[in-house]
C-alpha positions, 0 to 999 in steps of 0.5 A: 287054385284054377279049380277053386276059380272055376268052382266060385265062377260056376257058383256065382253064375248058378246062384247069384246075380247083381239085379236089383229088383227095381232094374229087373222090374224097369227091363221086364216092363219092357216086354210087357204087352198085354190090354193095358185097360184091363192090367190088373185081370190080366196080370192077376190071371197070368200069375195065378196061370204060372203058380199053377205050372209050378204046381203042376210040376211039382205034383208030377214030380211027387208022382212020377219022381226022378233019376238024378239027372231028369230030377235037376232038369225038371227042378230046372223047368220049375225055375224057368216058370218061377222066372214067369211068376216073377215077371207077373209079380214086376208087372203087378207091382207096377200096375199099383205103383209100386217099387218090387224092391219095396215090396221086398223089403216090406215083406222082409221087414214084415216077416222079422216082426213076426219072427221076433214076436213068435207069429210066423206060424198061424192064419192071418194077415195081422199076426 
C-alpha cells in the first residue's frame, strides 16, 4: 500500500500540476523585464529564439541519440526550454490582451471542430 502511495505521489509531482494558465501567466508577468516600447519584437524573438533550442536539441539527439539515462536527461533539457517558450507564449498573450487559458481553450474548441469535420490534416488556417 505505501508503495502505491509512493508511486501516484511521484506521479502527481512529475506529471501534473494544479496551475492554471491564468495564474501561471498573472506570476510569470511578474519577471517579465524587457523594453516595454518594443513588446511585441521582443516577445516574438524570444519565442522564436526558445523553438529554435527545442529544435536544436531534438536535432542533436536524432544525430548523436542516447543511452537510457543521458536519453531522460536531455528529454529533461527540452522541457526546461519548453518552460521558456511558455512563459514568451504568457507574455505574448498578455501584451494582445489576452487570457492564455482563452487561448487555450479557443484552440481546443478550434481543433474539435476540425476533428468532427475530418480537417486536422491539411494547409490552412480555415480548415
Amino acid at each position: 500500500m505505501k508503495l502505491e502511495q509512493e508511486a501516484k505521489h511521484w506521479m502527481k509531482e512529475r506529471y501534473m500540476s494544479d496551475i492554471t494558465a491564468t495564474e501561471y501567466q498573472r506570476k510569470a508577468a511578474e519577471t517579465a523585464i524587457f523594453p516595454k516600447e518594443k513588446a511585441l519584437e521582443y516577445l516574438t524573438l524570444g519565442l522564436t529564439g526558445e523553438a529554435g533550442e527545442i529544435a536544436n536539441k531534438v536535432k542533436k539527439l536524432i544525430r548523436d541519440g542516447a543511452d537510457r539515462e543521458d536519453y531522460h536527461a536531455k528529454l529533461n533539457a527540452i522541457g526546461h526550454e519548453l518552460g521558456d517558450v511558455l512563459w514568451y507564449c504568457a507574455m505574448l498573450a498578455k501584451e494582445v490582451d489576452m487570457n492564455l487559458g482563452r487561448i487555450m481553450e479557443d484552440n481546443l474548441e478550434k481543433l474539435a471542430d476540425r476533428k468532427a469535420r475530418n480537417r486536422l490534416q491539411g494547409d490552412g488556417d480555415n480548415r
